[in-house]
N, C-alpha and C positions, 0 to 999 in steps of 0.2 A: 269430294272435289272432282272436278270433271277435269278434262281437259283443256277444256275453250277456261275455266274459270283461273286456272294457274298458272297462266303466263298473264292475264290482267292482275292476281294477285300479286303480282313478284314486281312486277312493272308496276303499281300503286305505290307499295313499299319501297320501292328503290328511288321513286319521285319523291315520298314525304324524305325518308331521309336526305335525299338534296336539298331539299328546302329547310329542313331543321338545322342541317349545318351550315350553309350560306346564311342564317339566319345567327349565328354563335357570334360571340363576341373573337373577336381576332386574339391570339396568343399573347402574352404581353411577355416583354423584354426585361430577361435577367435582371436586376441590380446588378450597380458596379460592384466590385470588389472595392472592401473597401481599403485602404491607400497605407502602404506597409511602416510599420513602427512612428506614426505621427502621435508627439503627446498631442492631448487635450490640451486647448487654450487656456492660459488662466485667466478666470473670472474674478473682475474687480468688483466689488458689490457698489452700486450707486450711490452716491451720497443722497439723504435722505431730502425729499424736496424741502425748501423753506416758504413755513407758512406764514402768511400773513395776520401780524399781531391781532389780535381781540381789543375793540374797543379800551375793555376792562384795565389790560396788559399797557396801552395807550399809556391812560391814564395812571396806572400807579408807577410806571416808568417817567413821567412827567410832577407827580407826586414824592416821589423818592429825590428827584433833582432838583427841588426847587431851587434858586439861586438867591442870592441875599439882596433882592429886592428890595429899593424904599421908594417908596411906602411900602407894604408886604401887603395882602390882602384882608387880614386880619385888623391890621390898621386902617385901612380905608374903611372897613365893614364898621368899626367902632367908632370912627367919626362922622358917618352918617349918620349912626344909631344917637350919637351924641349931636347932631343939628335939628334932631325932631323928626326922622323922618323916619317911620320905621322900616325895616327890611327884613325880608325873609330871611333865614336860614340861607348862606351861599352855598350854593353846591359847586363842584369842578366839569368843568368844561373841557374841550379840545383845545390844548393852547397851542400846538402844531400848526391850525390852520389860517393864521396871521404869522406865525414864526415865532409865537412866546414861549417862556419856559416853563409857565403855569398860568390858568385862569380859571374862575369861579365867576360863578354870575347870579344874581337872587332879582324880585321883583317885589314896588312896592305895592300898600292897599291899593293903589288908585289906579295904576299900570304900567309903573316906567320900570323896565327893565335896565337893570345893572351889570356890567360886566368890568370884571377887575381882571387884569392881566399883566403878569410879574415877567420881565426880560434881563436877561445877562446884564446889560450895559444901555446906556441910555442910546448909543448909537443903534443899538438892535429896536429898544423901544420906538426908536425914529422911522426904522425903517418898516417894524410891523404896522405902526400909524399910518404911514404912507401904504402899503401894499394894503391894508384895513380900506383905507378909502378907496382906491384901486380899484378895488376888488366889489367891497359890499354896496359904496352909497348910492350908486342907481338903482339896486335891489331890497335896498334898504330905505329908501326917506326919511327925514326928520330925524333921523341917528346926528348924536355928536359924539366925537371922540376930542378925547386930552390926556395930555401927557405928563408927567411926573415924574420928572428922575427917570427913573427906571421901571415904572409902570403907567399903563393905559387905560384909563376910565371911558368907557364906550354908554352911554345914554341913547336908551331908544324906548319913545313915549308912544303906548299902546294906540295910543287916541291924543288927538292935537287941542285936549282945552284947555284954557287957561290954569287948571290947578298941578294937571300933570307939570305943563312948563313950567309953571314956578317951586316946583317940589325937584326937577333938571336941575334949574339955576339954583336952588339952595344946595344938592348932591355938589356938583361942580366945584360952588365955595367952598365947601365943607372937605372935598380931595384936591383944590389949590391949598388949603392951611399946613399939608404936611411934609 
């Protein structure tokens, strides 16, 4: 190393390290202390969220309470079966969404679907009848509903020919007789 080379060398080296350390991240700042003789909060555990029943749940909670409906479902089902007319197998429905306390509904050969719907009290059946029309007959067409005591006969014909209506009008009679 020469002379002229070691004072460029020293002055090189004393420039980069300026620059490496203007270039470091700034010191960071102690933590606090942390805060003398505080307990821990106590921890409530959350109540667990509440989920929204299952269909399924719907229905056998609706199943389980039927009310002493008359006519009962069961009755209606056998007096249509008994005016000629045959019907499927009823299966259960939503009856929450009128306000009943059970309903089944089955369809004949030809297309008029049936819905049977058992209520508390005939005032409750009054007022699912009414909230039933309310609600569905603009969405629905050519649907009739009737009432019974304490249950609701809803008729709605697939198709508007004459044998569906007349297979209506004999259903109807057949759940006025009881």
């Amino acid at each position: 190393m020469t002379q002229r080379t070691f004072p460029v060398l020293v002055a090189a080296l004393t420039m980069g390290m300026t620059a490496l350390t203007a270039c470091a991240p700034p010191a960071r700042p102690a933590p606090p202390a942390p805060p003398h003789a505080v307990a821990p909060a106590a921890v409530t555990p959350a109540a667990p969220p509440i989920e929204a029943p299952s269909l399924g749940g719907l229905l056998a909670r609706e199943r389980g309470a039927r009310p002493m409906a008359m006519p009962a479902v069961e009755q209606v089902a056998s007096a249509i079966q008994s005016s000629g007319v045959t019907l499927s197998p009823l299966k259960q429905v939503l009856a929450r969404t009128i306000g009943a306390r059970y309903c089944a509904a089955g369809t004949t050969a030809i297309g008029l679907a049936v819905a049977v719907c058992e209520f508390g009290s005939a005032d409750e059946a009054e007022r699912g009848l009414a909230f039933s029309h309310g609600t569905f007959d603009r969405l629905i067409p050519g649907r009739s509903l009737t009432r019974n005591r304490t249950t609701v006969l809803t008729l709605t014909p697939a198709s508007s020919t004459s044998d569906v209506h007349a297979q209506a009008k004999r259903v109807a009679a057949a759940f006025a007789t009881l």
